[in-house]
Backbone atoms as SQL, in Angstrom:
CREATE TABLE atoms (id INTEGER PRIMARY KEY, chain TEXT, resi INTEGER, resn TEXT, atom TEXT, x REAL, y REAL, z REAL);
INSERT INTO atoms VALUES
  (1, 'A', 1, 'UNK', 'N', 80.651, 214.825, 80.762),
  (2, 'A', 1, 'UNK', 'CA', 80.847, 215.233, 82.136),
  (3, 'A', 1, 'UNK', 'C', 80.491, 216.713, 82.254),
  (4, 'A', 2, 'UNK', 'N', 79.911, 217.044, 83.439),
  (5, 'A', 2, 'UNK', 'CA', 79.180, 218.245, 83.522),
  (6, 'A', 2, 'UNK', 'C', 80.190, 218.594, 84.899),
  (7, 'A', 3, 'UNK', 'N', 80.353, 220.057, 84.527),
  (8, 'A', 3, 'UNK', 'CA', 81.243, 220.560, 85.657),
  (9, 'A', 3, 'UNK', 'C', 80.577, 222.245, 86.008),
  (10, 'A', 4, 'UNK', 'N', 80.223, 221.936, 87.670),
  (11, 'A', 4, 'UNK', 'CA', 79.352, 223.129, 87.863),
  (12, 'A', 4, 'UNK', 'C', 79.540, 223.458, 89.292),
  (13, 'A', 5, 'UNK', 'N', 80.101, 225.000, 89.796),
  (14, 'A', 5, 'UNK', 'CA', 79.748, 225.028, 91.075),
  (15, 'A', 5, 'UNK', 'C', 78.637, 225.061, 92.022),
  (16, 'A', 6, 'UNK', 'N', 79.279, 225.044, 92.933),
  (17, 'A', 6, 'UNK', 'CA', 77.410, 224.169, 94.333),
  (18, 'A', 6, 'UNK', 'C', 76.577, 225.046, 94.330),
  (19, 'A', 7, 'UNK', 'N', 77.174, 226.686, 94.205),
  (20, 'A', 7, 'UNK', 'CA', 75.850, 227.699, 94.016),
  (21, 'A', 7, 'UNK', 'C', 74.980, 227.546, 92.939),
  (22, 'A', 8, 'UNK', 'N', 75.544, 227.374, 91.636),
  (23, 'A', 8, 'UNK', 'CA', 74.919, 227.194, 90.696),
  (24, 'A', 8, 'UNK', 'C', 73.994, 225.966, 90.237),
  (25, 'A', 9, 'UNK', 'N', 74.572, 224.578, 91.139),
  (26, 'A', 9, 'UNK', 'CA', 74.134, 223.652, 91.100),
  (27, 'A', 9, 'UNK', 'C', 72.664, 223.893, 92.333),
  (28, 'A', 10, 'UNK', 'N', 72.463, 224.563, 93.234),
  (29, 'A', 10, 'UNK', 'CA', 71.438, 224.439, 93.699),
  (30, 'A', 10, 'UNK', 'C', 70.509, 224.450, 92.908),
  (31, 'A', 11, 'UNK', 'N', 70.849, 225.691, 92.303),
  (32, 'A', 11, 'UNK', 'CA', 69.319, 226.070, 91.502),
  (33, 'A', 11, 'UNK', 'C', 68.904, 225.617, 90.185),
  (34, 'A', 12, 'UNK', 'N', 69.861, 224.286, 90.123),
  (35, 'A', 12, 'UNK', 'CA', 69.925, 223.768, 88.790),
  (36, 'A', 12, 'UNK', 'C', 69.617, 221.992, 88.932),
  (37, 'A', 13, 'UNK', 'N', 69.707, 221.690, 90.201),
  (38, 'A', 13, 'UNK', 'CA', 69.713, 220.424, 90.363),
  (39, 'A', 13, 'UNK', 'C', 68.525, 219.330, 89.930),
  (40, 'A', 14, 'UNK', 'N', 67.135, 219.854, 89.612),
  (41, 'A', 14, 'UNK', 'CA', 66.710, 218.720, 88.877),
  (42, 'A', 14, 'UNK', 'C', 67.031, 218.801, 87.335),
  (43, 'A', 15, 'UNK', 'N', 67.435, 219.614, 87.043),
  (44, 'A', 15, 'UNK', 'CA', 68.400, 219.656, 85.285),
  (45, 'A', 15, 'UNK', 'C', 69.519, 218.802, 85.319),
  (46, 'A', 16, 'UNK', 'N', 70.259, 218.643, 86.574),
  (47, 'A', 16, 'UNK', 'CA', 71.308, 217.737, 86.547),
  (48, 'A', 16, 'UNK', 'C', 71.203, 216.477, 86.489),
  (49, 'A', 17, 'UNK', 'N', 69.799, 216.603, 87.713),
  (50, 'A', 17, 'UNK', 'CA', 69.523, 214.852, 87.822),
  (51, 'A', 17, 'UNK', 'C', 69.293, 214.408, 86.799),
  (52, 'A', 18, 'UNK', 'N', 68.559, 214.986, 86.278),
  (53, 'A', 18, 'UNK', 'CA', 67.715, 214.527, 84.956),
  (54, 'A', 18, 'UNK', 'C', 68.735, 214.093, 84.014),
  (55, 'A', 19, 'UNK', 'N', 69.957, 214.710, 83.802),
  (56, 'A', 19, 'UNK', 'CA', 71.118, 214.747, 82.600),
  (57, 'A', 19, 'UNK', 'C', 71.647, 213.548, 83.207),
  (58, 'A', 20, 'UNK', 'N', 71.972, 212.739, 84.687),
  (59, 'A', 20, 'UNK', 'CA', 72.629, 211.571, 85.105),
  (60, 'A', 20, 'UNK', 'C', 71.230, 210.682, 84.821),
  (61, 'A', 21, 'UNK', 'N', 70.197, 210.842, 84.916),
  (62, 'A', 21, 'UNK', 'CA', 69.619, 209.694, 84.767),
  (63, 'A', 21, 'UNK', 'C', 69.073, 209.533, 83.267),
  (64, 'A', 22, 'UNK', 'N', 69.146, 210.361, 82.416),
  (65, 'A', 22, 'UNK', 'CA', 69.138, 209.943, 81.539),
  (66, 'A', 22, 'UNK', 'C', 69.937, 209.537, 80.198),
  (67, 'A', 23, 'UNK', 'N', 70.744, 210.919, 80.466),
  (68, 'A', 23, 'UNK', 'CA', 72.155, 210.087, 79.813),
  (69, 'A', 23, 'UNK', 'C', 72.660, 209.659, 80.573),
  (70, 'A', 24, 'UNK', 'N', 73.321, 209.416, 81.600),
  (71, 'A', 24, 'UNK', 'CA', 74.240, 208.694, 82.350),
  (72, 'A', 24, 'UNK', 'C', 75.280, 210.123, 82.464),
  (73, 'A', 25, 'UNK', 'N', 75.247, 211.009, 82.330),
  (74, 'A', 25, 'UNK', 'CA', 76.302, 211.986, 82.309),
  (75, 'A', 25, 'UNK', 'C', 76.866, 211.855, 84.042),
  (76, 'A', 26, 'UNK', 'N', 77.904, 212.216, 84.059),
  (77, 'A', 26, 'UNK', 'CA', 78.544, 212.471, 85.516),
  (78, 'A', 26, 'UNK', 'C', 78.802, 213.687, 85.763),
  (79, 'A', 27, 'UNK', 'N', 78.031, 214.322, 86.739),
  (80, 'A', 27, 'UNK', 'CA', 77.965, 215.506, 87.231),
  (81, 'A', 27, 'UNK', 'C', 79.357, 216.050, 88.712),
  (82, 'A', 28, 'UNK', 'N', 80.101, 216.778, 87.998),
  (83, 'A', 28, 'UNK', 'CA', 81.218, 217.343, 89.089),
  (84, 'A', 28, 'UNK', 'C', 80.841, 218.554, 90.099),
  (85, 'A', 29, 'UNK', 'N', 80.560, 218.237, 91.123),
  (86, 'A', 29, 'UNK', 'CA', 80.403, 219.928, 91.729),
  (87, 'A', 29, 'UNK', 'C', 81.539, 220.391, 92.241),
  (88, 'A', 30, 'UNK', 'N', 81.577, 221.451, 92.235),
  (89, 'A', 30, 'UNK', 'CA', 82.852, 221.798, 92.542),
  (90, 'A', 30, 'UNK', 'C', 82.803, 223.409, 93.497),
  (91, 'A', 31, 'UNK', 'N', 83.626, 223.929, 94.279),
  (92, 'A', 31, 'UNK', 'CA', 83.460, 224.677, 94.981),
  (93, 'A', 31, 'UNK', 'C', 84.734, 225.681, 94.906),
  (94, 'A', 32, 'UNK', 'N', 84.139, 226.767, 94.505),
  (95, 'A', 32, 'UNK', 'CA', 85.332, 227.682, 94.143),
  (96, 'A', 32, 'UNK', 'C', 86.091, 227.230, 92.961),
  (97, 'A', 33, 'UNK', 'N', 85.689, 226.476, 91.810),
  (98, 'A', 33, 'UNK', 'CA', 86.006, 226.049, 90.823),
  (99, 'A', 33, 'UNK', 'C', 87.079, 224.395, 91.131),
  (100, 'A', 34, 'UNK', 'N', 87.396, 224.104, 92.309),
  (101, 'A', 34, 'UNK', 'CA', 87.749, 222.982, 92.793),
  (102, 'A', 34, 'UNK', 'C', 87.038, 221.368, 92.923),
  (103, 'A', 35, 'UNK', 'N', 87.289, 220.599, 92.290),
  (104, 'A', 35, 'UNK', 'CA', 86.157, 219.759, 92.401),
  (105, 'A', 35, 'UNK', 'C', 86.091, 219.074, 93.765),
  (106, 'A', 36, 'UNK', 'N', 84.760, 218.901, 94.392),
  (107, 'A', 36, 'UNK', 'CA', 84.774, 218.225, 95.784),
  (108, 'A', 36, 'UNK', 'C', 83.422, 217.225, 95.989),
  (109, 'A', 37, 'UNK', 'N', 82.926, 217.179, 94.663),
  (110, 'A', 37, 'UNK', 'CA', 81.931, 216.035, 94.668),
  (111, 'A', 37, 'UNK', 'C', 81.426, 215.218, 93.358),
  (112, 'A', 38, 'UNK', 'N', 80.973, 214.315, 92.924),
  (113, 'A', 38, 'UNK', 'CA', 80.575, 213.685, 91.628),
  (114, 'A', 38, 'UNK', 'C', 79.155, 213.399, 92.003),
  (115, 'A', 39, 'UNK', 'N', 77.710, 213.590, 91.110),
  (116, 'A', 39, 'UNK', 'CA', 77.027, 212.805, 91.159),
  (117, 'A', 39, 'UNK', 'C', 76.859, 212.106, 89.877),
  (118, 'A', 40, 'UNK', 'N', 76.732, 210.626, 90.038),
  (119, 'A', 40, 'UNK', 'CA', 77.103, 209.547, 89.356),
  (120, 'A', 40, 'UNK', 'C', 75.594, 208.918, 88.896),
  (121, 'A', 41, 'UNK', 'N', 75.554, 208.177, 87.959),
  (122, 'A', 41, 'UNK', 'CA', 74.309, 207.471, 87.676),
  (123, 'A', 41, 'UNK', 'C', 73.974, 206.184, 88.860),
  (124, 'A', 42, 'UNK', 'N', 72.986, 205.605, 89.777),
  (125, 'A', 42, 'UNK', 'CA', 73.064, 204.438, 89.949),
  (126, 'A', 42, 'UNK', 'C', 73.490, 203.674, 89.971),
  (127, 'A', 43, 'UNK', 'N', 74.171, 202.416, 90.294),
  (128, 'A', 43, 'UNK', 'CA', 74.588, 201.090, 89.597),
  (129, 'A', 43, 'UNK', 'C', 73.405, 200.124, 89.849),
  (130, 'A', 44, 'UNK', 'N', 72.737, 199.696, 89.635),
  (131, 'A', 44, 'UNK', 'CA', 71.672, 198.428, 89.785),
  (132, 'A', 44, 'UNK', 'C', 72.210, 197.385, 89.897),
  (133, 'A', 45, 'UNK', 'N', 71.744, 196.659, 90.754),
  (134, 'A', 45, 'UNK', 'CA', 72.222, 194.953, 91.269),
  (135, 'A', 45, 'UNK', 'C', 72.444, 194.952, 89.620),
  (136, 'A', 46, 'UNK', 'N', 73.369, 193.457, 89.692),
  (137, 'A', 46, 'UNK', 'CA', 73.739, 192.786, 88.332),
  (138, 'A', 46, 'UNK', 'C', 72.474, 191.615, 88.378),
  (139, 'A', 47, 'UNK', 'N', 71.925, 191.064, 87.088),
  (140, 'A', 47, 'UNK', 'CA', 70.894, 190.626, 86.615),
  (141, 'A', 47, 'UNK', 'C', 71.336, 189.100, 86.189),
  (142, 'A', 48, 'UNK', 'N', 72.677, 189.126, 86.440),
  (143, 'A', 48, 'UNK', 'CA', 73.475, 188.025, 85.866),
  (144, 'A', 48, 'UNK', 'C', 73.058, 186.934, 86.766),
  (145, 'A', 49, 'UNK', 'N', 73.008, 185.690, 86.279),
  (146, 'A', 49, 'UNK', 'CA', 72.769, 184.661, 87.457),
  (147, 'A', 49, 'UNK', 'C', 73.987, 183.301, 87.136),
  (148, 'A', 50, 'UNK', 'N', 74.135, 182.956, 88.412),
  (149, 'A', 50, 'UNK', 'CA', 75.710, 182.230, 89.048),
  (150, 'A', 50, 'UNK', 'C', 75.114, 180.874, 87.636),
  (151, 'A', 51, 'UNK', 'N', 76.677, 180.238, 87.376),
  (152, 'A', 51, 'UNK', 'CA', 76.765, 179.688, 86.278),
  (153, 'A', 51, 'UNK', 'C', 76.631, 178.199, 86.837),
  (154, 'A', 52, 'UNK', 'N', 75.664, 177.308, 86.540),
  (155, 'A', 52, 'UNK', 'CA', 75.102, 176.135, 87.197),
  (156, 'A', 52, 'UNK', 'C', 76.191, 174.941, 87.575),
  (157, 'A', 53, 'UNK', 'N', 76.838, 175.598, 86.347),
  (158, 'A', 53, 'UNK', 'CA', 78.218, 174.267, 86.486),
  (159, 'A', 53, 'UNK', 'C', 79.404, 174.552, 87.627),
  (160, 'A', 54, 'UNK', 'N', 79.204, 175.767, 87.910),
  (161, 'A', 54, 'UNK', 'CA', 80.434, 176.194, 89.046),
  (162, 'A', 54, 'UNK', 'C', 79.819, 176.227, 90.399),
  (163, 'A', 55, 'UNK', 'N', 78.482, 176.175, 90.275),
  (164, 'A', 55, 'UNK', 'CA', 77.809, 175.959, 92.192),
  (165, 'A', 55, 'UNK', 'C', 78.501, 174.772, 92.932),
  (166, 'A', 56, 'UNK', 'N', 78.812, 175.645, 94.113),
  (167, 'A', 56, 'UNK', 'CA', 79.313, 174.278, 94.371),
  (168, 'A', 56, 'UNK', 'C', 81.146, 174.036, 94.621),
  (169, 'A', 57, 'UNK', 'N', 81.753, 175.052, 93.399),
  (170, 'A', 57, 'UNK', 'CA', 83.016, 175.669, 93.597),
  (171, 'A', 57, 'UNK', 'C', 83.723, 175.615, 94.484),
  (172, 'A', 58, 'UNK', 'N', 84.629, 175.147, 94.944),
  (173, 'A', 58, 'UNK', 'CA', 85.513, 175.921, 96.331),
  (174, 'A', 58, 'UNK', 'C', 87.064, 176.380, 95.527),
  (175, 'A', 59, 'UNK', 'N', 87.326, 177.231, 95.860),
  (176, 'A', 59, 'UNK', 'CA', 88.582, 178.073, 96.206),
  (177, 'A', 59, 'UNK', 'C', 89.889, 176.992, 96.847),
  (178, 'A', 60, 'UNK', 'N', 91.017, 176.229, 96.479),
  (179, 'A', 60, 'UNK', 'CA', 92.114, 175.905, 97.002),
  (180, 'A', 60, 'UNK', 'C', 93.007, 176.185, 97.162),
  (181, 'A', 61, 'UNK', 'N', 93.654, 176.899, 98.328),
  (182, 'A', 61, 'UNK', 'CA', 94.520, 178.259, 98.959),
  (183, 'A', 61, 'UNK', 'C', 94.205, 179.632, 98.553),
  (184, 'A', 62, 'UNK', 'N', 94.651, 180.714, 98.492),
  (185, 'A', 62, 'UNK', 'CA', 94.139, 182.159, 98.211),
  (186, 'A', 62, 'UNK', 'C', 94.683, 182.688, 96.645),
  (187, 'A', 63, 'UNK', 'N', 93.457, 182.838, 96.259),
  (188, 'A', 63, 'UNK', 'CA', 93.579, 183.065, 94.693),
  (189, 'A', 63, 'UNK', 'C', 94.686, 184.630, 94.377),
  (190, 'A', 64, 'UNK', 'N', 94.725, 185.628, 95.974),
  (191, 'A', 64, 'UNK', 'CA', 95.543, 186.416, 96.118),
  (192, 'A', 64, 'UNK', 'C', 96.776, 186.745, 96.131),
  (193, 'A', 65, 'UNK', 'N', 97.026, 185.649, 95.930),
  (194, 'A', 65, 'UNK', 'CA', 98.730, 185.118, 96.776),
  (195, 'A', 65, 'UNK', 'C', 99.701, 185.476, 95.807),
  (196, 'A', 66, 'UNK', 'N', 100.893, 185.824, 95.737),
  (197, 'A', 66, 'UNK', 'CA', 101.169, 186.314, 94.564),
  (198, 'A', 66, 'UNK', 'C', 102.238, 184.340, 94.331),
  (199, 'A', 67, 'UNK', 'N', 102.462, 184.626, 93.039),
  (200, 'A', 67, 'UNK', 'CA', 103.131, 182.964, 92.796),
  (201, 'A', 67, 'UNK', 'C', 104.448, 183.382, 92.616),
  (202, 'A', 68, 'UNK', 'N', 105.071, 182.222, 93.456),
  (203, 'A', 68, 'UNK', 'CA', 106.783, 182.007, 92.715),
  (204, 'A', 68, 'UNK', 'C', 106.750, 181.484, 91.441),
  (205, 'A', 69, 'UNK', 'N', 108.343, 181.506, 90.752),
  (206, 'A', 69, 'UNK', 'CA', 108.856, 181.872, 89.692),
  (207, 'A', 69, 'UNK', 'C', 108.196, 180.051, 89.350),
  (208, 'A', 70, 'UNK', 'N', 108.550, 179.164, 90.148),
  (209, 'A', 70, 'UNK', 'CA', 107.926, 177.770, 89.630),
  (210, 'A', 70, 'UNK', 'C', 106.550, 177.355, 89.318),
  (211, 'A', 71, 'UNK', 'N', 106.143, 178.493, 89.973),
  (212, 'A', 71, 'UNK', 'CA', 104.607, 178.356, 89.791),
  (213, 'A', 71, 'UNK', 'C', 104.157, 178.800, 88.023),
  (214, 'A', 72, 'UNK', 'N', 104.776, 179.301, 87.851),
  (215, 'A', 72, 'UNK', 'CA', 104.591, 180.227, 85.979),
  (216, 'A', 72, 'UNK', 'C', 104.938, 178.580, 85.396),
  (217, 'A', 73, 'UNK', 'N', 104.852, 179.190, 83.996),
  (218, 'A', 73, 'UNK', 'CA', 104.629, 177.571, 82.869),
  (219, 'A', 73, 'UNK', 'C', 105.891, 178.341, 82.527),
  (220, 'A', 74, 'UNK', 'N', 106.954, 177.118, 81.413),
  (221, 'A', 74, 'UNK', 'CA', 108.225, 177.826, 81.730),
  (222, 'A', 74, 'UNK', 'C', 108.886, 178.541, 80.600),
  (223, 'A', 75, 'UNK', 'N', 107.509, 178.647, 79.448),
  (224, 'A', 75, 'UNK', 'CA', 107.543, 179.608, 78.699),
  (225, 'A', 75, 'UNK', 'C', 107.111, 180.858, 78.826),
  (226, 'A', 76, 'UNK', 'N', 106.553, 181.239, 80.185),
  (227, 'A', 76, 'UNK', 'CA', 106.336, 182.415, 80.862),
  (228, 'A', 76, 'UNK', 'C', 107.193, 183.236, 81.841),
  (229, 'A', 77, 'UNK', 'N', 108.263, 182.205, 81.914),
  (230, 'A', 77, 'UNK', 'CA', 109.265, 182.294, 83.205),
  (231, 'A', 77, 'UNK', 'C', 110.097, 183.949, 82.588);
């Protein structure tokens, strides 16, 4: 992690980019020694593709929900 104020980061900023895109480093700017920004590497779409056997899936009630005590197995209780 690179920690640098915004004045200094002007005149430094394709050195920074360069340090997030190639290491992945995370760049802090900070103002008056306070931090008030991150620049971060990218994230790229995921490359992963949906699993053939679960197309098709549905959801039965909200996977959110928190469960009562009967709902646990009752060696979890």
């Amino acid at each position: 992690m690179i920690s640098i104020n915004i004045y200094e980061a002007k005149t430094q900023l394709s050195r920074l980019v360069a340090a997030v895109e190639t290491r992945g480093e995370t760049v802090v700017l900070c103002r008056n020694g306070t931090p008030v920004a991150n620049i971060v590497p990218h994230r790229r779409e995921s490359t992963l593709e949906p699993d053939p056997e679960l197309r098709g899936a549905r959801y039965v009630g909200d996977p959110t929900a928190p469960l009562g005590a009967a709902d646990w197995p009752e060696e979890l209780r």
